[in-house]
C-alpha positions as CSV (number, residue, x, y, z in Angstrom):
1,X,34.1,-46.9,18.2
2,X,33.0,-49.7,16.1
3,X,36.1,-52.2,15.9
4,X,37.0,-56.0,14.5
5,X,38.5,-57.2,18.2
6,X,36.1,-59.8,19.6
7,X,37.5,-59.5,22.9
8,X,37.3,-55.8,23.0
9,X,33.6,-55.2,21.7
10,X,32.2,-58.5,24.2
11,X,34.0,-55.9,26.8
12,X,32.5,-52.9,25.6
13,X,29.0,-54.7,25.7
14,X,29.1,-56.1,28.7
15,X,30.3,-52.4,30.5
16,X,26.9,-50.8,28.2
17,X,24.9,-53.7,29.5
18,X,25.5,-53.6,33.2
19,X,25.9,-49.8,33.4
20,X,21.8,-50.2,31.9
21,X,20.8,-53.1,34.0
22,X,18.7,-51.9,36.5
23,X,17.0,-49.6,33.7
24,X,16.1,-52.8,31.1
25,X,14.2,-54.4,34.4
26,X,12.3,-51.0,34.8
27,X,11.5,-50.8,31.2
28,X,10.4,-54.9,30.7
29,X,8.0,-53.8,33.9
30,X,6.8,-50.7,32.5
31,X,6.1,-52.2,29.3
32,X,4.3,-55.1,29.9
33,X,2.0,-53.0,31.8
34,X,1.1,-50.9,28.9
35,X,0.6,-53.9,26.8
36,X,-2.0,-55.3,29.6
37,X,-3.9,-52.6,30.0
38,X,-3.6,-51.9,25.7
39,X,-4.9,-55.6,25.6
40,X,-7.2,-55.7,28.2
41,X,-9.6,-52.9,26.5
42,X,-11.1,-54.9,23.4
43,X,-13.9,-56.9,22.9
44,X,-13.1,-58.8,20.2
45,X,-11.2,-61.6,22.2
46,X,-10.2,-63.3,25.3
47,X,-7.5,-61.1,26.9
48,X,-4.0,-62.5,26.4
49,X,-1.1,-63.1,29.0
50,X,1.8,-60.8,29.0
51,X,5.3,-61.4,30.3
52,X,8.6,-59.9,29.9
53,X,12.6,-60.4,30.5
54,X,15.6,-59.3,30.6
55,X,17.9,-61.2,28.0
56,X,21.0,-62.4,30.4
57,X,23.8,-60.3,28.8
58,X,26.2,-63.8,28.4
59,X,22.7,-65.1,25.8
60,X,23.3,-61.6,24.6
61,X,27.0,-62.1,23.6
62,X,26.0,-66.0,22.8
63,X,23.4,-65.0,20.2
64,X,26.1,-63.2,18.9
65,X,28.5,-65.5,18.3
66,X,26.4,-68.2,16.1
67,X,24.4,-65.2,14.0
68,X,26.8,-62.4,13.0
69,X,30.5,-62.8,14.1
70,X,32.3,-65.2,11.7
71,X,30.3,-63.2,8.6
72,X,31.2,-59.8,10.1
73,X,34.3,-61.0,10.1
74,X,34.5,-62.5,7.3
75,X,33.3,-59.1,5.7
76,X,35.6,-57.6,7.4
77,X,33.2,-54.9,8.9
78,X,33.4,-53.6,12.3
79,X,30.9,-54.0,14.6
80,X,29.4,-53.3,17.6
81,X,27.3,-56.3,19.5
82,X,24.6,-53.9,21.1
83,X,23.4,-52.8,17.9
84,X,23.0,-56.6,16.4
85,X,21.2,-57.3,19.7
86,X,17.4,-56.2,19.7
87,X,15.9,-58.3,22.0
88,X,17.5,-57.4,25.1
89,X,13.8,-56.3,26.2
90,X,11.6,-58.9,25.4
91,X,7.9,-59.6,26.4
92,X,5.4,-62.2,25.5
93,X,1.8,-62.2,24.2
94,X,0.1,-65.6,24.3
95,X,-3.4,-65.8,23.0
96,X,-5.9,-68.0,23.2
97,X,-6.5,-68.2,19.1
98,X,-4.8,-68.4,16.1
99,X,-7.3,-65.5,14.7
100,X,-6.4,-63.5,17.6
101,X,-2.5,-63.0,16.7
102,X,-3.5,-60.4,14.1
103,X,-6.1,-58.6,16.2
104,X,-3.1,-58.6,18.9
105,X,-0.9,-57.0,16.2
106,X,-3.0,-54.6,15.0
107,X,-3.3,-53.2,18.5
108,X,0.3,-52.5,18.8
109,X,0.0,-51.0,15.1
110,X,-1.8,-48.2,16.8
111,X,0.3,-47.6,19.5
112,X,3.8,-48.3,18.7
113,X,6.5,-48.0,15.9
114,X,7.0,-51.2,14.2
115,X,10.5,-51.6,13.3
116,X,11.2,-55.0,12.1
117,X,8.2,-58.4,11.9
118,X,9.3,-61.6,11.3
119,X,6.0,-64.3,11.2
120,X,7.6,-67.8,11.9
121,X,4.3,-69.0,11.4
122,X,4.2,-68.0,7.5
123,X,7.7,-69.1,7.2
124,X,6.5,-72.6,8.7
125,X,3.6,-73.1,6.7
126,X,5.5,-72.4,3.1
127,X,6.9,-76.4,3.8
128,X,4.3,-79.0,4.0
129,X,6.5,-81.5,5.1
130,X,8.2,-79.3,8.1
131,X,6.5,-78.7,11.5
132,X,7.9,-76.7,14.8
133,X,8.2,-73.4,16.6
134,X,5.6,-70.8,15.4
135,X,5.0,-67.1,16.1
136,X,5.1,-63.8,15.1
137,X,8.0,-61.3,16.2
138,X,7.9,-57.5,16.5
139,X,10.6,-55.1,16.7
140,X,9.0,-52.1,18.5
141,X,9.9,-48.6,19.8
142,X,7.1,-46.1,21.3
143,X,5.8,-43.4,19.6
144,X,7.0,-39.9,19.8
145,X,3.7,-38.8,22.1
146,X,3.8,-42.1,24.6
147,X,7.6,-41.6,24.7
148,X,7.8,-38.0,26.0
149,X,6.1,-38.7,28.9
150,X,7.8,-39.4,32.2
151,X,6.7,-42.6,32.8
152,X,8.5,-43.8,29.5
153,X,11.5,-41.1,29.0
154,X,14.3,-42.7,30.8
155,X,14.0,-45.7,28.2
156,X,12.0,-44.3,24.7
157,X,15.6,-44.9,22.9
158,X,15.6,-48.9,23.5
159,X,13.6,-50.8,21.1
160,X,11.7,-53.8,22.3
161,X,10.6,-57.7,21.0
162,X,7.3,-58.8,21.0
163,X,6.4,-62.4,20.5
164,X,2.9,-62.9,19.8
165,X,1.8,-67.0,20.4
166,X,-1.2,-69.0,21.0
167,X,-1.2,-71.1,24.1
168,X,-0.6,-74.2,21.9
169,X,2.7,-72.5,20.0
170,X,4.0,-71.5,23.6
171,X,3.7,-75.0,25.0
172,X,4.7,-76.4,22.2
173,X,8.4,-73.8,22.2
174,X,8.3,-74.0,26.0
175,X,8.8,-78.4,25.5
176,X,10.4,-77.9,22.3
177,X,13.7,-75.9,24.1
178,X,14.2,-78.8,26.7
179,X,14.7,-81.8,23.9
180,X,18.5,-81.9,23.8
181,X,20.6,-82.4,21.1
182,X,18.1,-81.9,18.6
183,X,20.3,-80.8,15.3
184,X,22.1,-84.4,15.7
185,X,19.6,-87.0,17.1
186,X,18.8,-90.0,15.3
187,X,16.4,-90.0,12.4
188,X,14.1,-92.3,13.7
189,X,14.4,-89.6,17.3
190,X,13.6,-86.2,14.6
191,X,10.8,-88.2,13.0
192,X,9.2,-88.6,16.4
193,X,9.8,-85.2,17.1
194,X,7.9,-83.4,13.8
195,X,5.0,-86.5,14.3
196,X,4.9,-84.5,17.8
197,X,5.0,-80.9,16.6
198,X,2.2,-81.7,14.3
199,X,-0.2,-82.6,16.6
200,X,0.5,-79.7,18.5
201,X,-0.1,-78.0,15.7
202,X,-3.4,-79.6,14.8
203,X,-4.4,-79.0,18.2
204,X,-4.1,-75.3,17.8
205,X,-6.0,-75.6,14.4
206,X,-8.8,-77.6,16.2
207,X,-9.3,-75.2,18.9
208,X,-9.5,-72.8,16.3
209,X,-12.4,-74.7,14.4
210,X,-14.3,-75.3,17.9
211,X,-14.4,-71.6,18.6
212,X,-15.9,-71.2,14.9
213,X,-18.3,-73.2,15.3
214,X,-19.5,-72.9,18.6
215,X,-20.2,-68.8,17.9
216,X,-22.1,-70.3,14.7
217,X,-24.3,-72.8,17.3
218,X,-24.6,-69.1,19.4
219,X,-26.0,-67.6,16.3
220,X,-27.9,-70.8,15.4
221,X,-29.5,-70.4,18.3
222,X,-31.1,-67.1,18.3
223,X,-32.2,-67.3,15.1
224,X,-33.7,-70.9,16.4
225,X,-34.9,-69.9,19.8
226,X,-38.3,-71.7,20.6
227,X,-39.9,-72.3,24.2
228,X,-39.9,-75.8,24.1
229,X,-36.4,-76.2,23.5
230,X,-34.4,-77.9,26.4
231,X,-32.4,-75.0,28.1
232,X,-28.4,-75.2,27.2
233,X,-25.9,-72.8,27.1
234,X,-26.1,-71.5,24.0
235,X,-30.1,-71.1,24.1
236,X,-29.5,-69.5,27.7
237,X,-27.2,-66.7,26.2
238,X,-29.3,-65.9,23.5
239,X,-31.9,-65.3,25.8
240,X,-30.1,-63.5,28.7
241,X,-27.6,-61.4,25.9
242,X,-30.4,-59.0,25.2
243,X,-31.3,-58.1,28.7
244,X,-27.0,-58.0,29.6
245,X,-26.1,-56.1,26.2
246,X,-22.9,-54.7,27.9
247,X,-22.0,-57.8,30.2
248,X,-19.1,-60.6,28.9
249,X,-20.4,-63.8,29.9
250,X,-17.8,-66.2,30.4
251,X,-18.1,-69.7,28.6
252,X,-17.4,-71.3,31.8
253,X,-19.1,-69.7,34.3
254,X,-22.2,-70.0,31.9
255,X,-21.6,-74.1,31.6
256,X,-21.9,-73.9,35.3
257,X,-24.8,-72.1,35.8
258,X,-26.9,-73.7,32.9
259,X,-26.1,-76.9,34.8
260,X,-27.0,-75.9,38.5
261,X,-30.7,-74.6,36.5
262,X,-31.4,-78.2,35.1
263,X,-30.6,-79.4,38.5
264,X,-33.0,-77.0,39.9
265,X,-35.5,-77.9,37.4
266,X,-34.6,-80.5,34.4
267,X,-37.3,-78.8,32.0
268,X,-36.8,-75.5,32.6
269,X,-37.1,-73.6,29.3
270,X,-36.0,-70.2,27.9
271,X,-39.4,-68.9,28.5
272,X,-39.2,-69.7,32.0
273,X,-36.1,-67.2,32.3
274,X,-37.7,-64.9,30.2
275,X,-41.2,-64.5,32.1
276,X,-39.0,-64.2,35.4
277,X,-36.6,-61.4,34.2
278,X,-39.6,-59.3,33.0
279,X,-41.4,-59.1,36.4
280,X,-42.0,-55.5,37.3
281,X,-41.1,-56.5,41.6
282,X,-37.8,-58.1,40.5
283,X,-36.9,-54.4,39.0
284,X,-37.5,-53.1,42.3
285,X,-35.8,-55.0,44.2
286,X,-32.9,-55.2,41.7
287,X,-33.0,-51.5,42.0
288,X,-32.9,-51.3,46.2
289,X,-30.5,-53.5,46.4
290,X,-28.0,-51.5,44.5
291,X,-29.2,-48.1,45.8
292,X,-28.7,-50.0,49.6
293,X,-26.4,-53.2,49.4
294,X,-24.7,-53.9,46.3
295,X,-25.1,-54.2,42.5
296,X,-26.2,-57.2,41.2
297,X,-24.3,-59.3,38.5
298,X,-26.5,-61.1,36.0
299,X,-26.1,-64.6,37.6
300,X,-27.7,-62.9,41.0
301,X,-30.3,-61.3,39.0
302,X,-31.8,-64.6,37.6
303,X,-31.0,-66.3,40.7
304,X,-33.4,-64.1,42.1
305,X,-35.9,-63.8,38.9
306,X,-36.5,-67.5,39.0
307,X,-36.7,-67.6,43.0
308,X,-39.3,-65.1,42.6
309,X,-40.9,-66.8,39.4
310,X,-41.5,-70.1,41.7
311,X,-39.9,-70.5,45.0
312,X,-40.2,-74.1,45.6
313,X,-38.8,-75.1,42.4
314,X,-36.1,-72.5,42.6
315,X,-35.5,-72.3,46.4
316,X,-31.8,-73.8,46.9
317,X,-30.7,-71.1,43.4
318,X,-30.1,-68.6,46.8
319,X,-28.5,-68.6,50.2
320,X,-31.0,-69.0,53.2
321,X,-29.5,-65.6,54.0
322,X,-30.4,-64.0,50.3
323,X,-34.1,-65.4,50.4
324,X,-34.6,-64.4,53.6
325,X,-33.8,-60.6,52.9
326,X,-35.3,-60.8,49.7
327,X,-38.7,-62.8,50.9
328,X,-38.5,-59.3,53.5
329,X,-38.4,-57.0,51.2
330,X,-41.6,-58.3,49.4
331,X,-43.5,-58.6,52.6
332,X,-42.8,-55.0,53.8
333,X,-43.7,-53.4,50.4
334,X,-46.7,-55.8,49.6
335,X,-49.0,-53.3,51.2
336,X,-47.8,-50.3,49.0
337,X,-47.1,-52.2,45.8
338,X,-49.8,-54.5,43.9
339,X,-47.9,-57.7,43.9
340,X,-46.7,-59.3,40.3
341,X,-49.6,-62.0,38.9
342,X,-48.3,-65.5,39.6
C-alpha cells in the first residue's frame, strides 16, 4: 500500500526492482530489437542507431528524490516510487537528421501505444536566448496484438522511454553530462557553455541544409543531364538510378567510385556509362554469372560494362582474376553469339 514513509517505500522499490531485474535486461534486449528491425524497413532515411538500459535502481530512487518527494509530501499524498518512475526501460534512437525525428515517431505511432511525449526540442526553441539538451521523449507500451505474443508477454505490462536524437543532440547531451557543477559556475564559465551549445546546434541545422540541398543538386541533375558534362556523383546517380530502381546507393561508396572512374579515365562522361550498361553481351554475362557464381551488385556491373565498353582504358576497374574469367567467357561464346559492335 501506498504510504508517506520514505524509508519504507525506497524499501519497497528496491525489493520490486531486484525481484524484476533480470526481466527489465530481457525486455531493454527484446525491445531494441523490435525498434531495429521497425526502423530498418523504410526508405525514407538513413537507418538510426538503437540502444537501450536499464536505469540503475539507486538513479531510480535519486530521480525521485529531486522531482516528486518534498511536493508529495508536502501534499501530503502517499505514494509509491515505481509508479513516478517510467523510464526504468529506456532505449535510444539517434538519427542522422533533424527531419528524420518525426518520420522516426511516426513509425512507433504505428506500432506502439503512446502514453506520454515530451519534445525538449520545442520547449528549447520557444527561448531565443537559451541553448542546450534537445530531443523528443516517448512514453510507450505495446499494443494489445504485439503484446500477446510470447516473445513480449512476460513484460507487455512495463511501459518504456524512447528518446529520439540526432547525432549532433546526442554528442552534444553525451559532453553536456560531464561539465561539472554547471547550476553554480561562473557566469563568464555558463556564457562559454550556451556559446558552445549553439554551435552544436547550428551544426545540426547545417547538416540539415546540406542534405536539402544536395537532393536538390540530385534532382538538378537529371533534369540537367547532358553528355558533355564532366561525370560527378550526382550526374552518375542520375544516370545509374534508372537502371538500379530498387538498389540504395550509398553517398559514400558512390564518392569513391565516381573517383576511381576519373582516375580510370578523367573525361569519362555519363554517356560513356550509359552506352556500356546497354550492351546486349554484358546482359549475358550478368546473367551467367548469377545463374553460376554470384549476383552482381551495381558497382560490379559497371565495372564490368566499362571493362567491356574499352578494355585498355578501363582494364585496372577489375581484378586480373575477374577479367580473366570474364575475357573467357566472351571467347568461348563468340562462336555462338554475334559479338556487340565496338
Amino acid at each position: 500500500m501506498p504510504s508517506l514513509d520514505f524509508d519504507t517505500e525506497k524499501s519497497h522499490f528496491l525489493h520490486y526492482y531486484n525481484e524484476r531485474a533480470s526481466l527489465f535486461s530481457d525486455a531493454v534486449k527484446s525491445y531494441k530489437t523490435l525498434l531495429s528491425l521497425l526502423l530498418a524497413d523504410n526508405d525514407e532515411f538513413a537507418t538510426p542507431h538503437v540502444n537501450g538500459r536499464v536505469k540503475h535502481r539507486e538513479e531510480c530512487i535519486g530521480k525521485f528524490e529531486r522531482k516528486y518527494r518534498q511536493k508529495l509530501e508536502d501534499d501530503k499524498k502517499d505514494y509509491e516510487i515505481k509508479e513516478y518512475i517510467t523510464d526504468i526501460l529506456g532505449l535510444r534512437i539517434v538519427c542522422h537528421y533533424g527531419s528524420d525525428v518525426e518520420l522516426v515517431k511516426k513509425i512507433l505511432q504505428n506500432n506502439f501505444q503512446i502514453i506520454d511525449e515530451t519534445n525538449k526540442t520545442k520547449v528549447m526553441e520557444a527561448h531565443d536566448d537559451t541553448f542546450g539538451y534537445k530531443g523528443l521523449h516517448l512514453d510507450l507500451k505495446l499494443l494489445e496484438n504485439r503484446a500477446a505474443l510470447p516473445e513480449y508477454k512476460r513484460f507487455s505490462e512495463y511501459r518504456f522511454e524512447v528518446q529520439i536524437r540526432t547525432i549532433i543532440q546526442d554528442a552534444w547531451s553525451s559532453l553536456d553530462h560531464k561539465i561539472k557543477y554547471k547550476k553554480n559556475i561562473p557566469s563568464k564559465l555558463k556564457r562559454r557553455i550556451n556559446r558552445l551549445a549553439a554551435l552544436f546546434e547550428l551544426a545540426d541545422q547545417e547538416f540539415e541544409t546540406i542534405r536539402t540541398e544536395t537532393t536538390k543538386s540530385e534532382e538538378e541533375a537529371i533534369l540537367k543531364h547532358t553528355e558533355d558534362n564532366h561525370l560527378n556523383a550526382f550526374l552518375f546517380l542520375s544516370t545509374v538510378k534508372k537502371h538500379y530502381q530498387d538498389y540504395r546507393f550509398d553517398g559514400h561508396k558512390v564518392d569513391e567510385f565516381v573517383e576511381e572512374l576519373c582516375k580510370a579515365n578523367s573525361s569519362i562522361s555519363c554517356s560513356d556509362i550509359e552506352l556500356a550498361l546497354t550492351r546486349e553481351k554484358l546482359e549475358q554475362y550478368i546473367k551467367y554469372q548469377s545463374e553460376h557464381w554470384n549476383r552482381f551488385n551495381p558497382y560490379t556491373t559497371i565495372r564490368h560494362a566499362l571493362y567491356y565498353y574499352d578494355k585498355n582504358l578501363y582494364k585496372n576497374l577489375l581484378f586480373s582474376m575477374q577479367r580473366a574469367n570474364f575475357d573467357k567467357w566472351i571467347d568461348d561464346n563468340s562462336n555462338s553469339q554475334a559479338t556487340d559492335n565496338v
